[in-house]
C-alpha positions as CSV (number, residue, x, y, z in Angstrom):
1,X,-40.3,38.2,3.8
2,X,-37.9,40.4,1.4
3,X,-35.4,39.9,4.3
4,X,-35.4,36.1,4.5
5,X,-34.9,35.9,1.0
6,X,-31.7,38.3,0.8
7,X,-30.1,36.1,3.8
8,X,-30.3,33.1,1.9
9,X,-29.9,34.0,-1.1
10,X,-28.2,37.0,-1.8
11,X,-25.4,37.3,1.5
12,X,-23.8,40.1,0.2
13,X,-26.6,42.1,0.9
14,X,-27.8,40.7,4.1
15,X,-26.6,42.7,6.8
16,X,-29.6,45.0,7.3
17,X,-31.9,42.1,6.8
18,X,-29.8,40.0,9.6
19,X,-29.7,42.8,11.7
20,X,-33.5,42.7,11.7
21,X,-33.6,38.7,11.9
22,X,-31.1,39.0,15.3
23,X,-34.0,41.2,16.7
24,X,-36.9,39.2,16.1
25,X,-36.8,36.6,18.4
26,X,-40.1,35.7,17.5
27,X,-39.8,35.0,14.2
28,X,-36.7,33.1,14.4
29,X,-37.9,29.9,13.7
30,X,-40.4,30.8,11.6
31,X,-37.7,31.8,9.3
32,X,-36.0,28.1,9.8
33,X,-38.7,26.9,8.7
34,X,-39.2,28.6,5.4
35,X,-35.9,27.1,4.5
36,X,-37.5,24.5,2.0
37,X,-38.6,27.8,-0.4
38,X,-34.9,28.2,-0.4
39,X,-33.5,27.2,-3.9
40,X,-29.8,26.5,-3.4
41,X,-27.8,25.6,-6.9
42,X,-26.4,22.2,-6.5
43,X,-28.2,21.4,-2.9
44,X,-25.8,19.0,-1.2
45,X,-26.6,16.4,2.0
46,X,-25.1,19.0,4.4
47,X,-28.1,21.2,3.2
48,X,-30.6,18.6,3.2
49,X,-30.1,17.6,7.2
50,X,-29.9,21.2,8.4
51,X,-32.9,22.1,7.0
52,X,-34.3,19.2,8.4
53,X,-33.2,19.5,11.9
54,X,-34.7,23.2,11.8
55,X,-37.9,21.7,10.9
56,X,-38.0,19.8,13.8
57,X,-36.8,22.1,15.9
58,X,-39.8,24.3,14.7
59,X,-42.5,21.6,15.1
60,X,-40.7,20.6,18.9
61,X,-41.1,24.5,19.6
62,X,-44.8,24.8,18.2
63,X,-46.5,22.0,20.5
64,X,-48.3,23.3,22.9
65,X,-51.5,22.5,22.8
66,X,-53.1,23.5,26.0
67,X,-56.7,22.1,25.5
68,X,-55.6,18.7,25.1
69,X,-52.7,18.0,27.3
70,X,-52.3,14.0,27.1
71,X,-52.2,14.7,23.0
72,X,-49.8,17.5,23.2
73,X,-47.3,15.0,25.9
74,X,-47.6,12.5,23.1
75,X,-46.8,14.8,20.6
76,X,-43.7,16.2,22.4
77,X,-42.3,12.7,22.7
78,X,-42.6,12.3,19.2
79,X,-41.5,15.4,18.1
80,X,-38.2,15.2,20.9
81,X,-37.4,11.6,19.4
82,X,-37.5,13.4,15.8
83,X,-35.1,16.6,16.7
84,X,-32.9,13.8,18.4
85,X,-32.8,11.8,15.6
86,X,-32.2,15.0,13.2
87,X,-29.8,16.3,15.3
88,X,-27.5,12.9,14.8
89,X,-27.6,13.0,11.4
90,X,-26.4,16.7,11.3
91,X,-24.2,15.9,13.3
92,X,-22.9,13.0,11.5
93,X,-22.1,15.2,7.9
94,X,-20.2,18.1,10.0
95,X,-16.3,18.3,9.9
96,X,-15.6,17.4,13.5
97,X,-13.4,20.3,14.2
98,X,-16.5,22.8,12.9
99,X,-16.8,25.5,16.1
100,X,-20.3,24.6,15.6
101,X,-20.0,21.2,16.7
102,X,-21.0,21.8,20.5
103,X,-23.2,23.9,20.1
104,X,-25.8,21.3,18.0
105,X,-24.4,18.8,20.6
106,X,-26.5,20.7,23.2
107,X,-29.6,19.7,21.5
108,X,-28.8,16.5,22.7
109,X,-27.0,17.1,25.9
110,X,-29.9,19.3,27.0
111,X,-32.6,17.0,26.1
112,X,-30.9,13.4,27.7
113,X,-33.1,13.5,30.9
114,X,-36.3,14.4,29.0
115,X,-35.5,11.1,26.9
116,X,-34.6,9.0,29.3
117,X,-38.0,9.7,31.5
118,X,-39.7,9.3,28.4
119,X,-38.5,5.5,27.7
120,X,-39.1,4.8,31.1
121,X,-42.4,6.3,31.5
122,X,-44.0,5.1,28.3
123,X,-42.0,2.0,27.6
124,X,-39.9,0.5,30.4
125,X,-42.9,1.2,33.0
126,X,-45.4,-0.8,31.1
127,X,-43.1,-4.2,31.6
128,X,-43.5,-4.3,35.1
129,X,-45.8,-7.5,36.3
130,X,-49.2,-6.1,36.0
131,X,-49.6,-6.9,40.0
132,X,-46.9,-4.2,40.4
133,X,-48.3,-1.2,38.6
134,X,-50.5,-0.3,41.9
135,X,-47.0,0.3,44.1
136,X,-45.6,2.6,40.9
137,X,-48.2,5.4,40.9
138,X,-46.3,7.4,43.1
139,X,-43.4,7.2,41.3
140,X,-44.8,7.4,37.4
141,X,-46.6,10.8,38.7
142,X,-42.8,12.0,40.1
143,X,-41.4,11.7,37.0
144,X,-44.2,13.6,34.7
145,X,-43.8,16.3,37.1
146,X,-40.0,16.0,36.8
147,X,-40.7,15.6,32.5
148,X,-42.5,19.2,32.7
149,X,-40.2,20.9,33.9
150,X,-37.7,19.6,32.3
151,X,-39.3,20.0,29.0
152,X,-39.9,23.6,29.7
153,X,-36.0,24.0,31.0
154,X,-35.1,22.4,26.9
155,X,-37.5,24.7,25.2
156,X,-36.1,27.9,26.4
157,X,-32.5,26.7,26.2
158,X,-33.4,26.0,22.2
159,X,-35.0,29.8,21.9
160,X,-32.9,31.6,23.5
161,X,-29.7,30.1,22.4
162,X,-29.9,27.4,19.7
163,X,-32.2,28.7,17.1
164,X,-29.4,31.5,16.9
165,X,-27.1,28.4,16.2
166,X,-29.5,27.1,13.6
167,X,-29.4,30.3,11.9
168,X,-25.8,31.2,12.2
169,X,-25.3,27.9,10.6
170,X,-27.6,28.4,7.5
171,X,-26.1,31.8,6.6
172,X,-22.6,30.3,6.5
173,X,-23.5,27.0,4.4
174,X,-25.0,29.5,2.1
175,X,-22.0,32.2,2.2
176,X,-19.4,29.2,2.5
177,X,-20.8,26.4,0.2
178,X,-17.9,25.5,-1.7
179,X,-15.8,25.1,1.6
180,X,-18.2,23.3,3.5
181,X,-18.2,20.5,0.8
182,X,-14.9,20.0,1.1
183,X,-15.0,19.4,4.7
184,X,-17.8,17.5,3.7
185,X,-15.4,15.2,1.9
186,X,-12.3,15.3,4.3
187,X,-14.7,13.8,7.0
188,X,-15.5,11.0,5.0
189,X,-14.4,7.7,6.6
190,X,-13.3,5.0,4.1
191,X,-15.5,2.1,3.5
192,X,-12.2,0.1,4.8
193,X,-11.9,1.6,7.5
194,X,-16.0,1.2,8.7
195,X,-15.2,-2.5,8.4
196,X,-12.3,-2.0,10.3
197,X,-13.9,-0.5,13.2
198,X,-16.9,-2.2,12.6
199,X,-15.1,-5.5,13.4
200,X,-13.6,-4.8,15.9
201,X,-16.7,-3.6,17.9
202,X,-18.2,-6.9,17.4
203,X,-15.5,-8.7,18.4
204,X,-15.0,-6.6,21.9
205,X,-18.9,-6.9,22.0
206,X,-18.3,-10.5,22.8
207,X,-16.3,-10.0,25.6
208,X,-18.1,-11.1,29.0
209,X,-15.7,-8.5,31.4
210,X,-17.4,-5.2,29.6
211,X,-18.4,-2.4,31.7
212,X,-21.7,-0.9,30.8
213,X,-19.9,2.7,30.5
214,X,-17.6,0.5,27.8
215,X,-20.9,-0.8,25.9
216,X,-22.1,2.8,25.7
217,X,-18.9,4.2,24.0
218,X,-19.5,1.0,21.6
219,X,-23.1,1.8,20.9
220,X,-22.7,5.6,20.3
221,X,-19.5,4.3,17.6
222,X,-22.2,1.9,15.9
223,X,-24.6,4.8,15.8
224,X,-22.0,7.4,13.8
225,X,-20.6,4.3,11.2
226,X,-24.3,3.7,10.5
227,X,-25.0,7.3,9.9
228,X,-21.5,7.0,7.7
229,X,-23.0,4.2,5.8
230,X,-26.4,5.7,5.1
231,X,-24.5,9.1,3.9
232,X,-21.6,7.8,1.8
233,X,-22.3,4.1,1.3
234,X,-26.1,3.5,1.4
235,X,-25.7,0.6,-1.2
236,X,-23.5,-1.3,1.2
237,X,-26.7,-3.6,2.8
238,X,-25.0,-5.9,5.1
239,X,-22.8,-3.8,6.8
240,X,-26.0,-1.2,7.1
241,X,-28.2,-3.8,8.6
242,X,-25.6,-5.2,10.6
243,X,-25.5,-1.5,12.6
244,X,-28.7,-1.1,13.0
245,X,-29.4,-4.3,14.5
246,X,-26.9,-3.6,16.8
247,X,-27.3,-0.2,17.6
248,X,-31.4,-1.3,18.7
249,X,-30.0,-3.5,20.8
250,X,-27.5,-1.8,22.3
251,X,-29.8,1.3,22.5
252,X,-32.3,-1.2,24.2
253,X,-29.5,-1.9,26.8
254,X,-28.6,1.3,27.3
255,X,-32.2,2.3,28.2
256,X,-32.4,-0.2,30.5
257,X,-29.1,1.1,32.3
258,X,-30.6,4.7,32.7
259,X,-34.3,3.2,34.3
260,X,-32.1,1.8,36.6
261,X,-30.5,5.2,37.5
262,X,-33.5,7.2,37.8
263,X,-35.0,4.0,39.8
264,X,-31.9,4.8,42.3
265,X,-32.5,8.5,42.0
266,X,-36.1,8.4,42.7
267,X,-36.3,5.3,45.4
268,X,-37.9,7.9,47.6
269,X,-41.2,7.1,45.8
270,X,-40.7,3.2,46.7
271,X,-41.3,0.8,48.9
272,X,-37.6,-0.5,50.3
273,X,-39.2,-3.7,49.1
274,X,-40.7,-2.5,45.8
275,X,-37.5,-0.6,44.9
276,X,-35.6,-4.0,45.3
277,X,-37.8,-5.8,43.0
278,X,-37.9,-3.4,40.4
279,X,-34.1,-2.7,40.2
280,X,-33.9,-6.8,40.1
281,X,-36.2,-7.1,37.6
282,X,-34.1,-4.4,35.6
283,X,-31.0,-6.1,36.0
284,X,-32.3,-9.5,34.6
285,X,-33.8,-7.9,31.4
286,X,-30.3,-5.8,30.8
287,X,-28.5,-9.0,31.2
288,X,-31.0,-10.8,29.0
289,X,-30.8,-8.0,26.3
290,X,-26.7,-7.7,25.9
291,X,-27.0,-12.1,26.2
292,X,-29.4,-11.8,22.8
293,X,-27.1,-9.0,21.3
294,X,-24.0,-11.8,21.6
295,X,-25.9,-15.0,20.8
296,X,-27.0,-13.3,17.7
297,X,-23.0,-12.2,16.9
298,X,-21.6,-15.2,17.1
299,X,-24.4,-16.9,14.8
């Protein structure tokens, strides 16, 4: 482990050791994850999500627990959610110019259609009338097929290219402390201005005439000025609780929206008839969902 060590924390001496770190694949997020021994002088947030996101990167990458498969798909959904989640947040304390920036977007790129078959299976599914659930089969065993291998397709895209990205990352927020705190800082929105926009998407939210493409652009703008709030202004209540309720919502919507696309994409596994009803049924419970979001806006 001499080698770990001298990466993080002695980079002047680290280019035998990352030679040797660039040719163990195996060991590459092993390594990631013994980032919590690392003792950093003056450990700032930037730290504190990265190593989190290569945690979960480590437990998404470690699942695979062949004996019991319906625990280890459980698992996966959880752990997915969590490297999601993580991902955000590093996301959200980056300078937005950073190279790095599209490489961590991947993460969630990549991993987009494993989520949205997730929500569908395991929580849009479950909402159909009971006297449906028959006519689905078909199509619920479709989309686990679909999930697998889609899974798999996410799992090798993270070993073979983003663990490097995880680990490119920590060697420079060790080497580059100083300078990544200060981008730190310049990304910092004002408190003033999170109002600002934060009005503003309320009051377009209100609007009958939006375009679900327009409520998605609004739902992933609530999702980065709460992640500003909970970083710079965590004592600011209201405005925090006033995001989150509307990025659930909103996120609600949105996962609504995308069982209706893989509905359309997978109609093949339907009844004409069945396919109808469904994609009906869909449509009243979006409409129903973005109607609660603006009766609760304009209380």
């Amino acid at each position: 482990m001499d080698w770990i060590n001298k990466i993080y924390l002695n980079p002047s001496q680290s280019d035998q050791a990352w030679s040797k770190l660039n040719c163990d694949k195996l060991f590459k997020f092993e390594a990631i994850n013994m980032w919590h021994n690392v003792l950093i002088k003056g450990e700032n947030i930037m730290n504190k999500h990265l190593k989190s996101l290569a945690h979960q990167v480590n437990d998404y990458l470690k699942n695979d627990n062949k004996a019991d498969a319906k625990k280890a798909l459980t698992v996966s959904i959880e752990k997915l959610h969590d490297l999601r989640v993580a991902t955000r947040k590093w996301l959200a304390v980056m300078n937005p110019d950073d190279e790095m920036v599209a490489s961590f977007k991947k993460i969630i790129q990549a991993s987009n259609k494993v989520r949205d078959m997730d929500v569908f299976l395991w929580e849009i599914l479950p909402t159909f009338p009971e006297s449906w659930q028959a006519d689905l089969v078909a199509l619920q065993a479709g989309l686990q097929d679909s999930r697998a291998e889609l899974n798999s397709q996410f799992k090798v895209l993270l070993e073979t290219e983003l663990v490097d990205e995880l680990v490119r990352a920590k060697k420079r927020l060790v080497k580059h402390a100083h300078a990544f705190e200060s981008a730190h800082g310049r990304h910092k929105m004002p408190f003033k201005e999170i109002e600002k926009r934060l009005k503003t998407a309320v009051k377009e939210l209100k609007l009958l005439d939006l375009e679900d493409k327009q409520l998605h652009k609004i739902r992933l703008l609530i999702k980065r000025l709460r992640y500003q709030l909970e970083h710079f202004y965590p004592e600011e209540h209201k405005a925090l609780a006033l995001t989150e309720t509307i990025q659930e919502r909103l996120g609600l919507f949105h996962d609504q929206y995308q069982a209706m696309n893989l509905l359309d994409k997978h109609q093949s596994l339907l009844t004409p008839h069945m396919f109808e009803q469904t994609y009906a049924f869909l449509q009243h419970e979006k409409q129903r969902t973005i109607s609660a979001l603006r009766q609760f806006l304009t209380k």
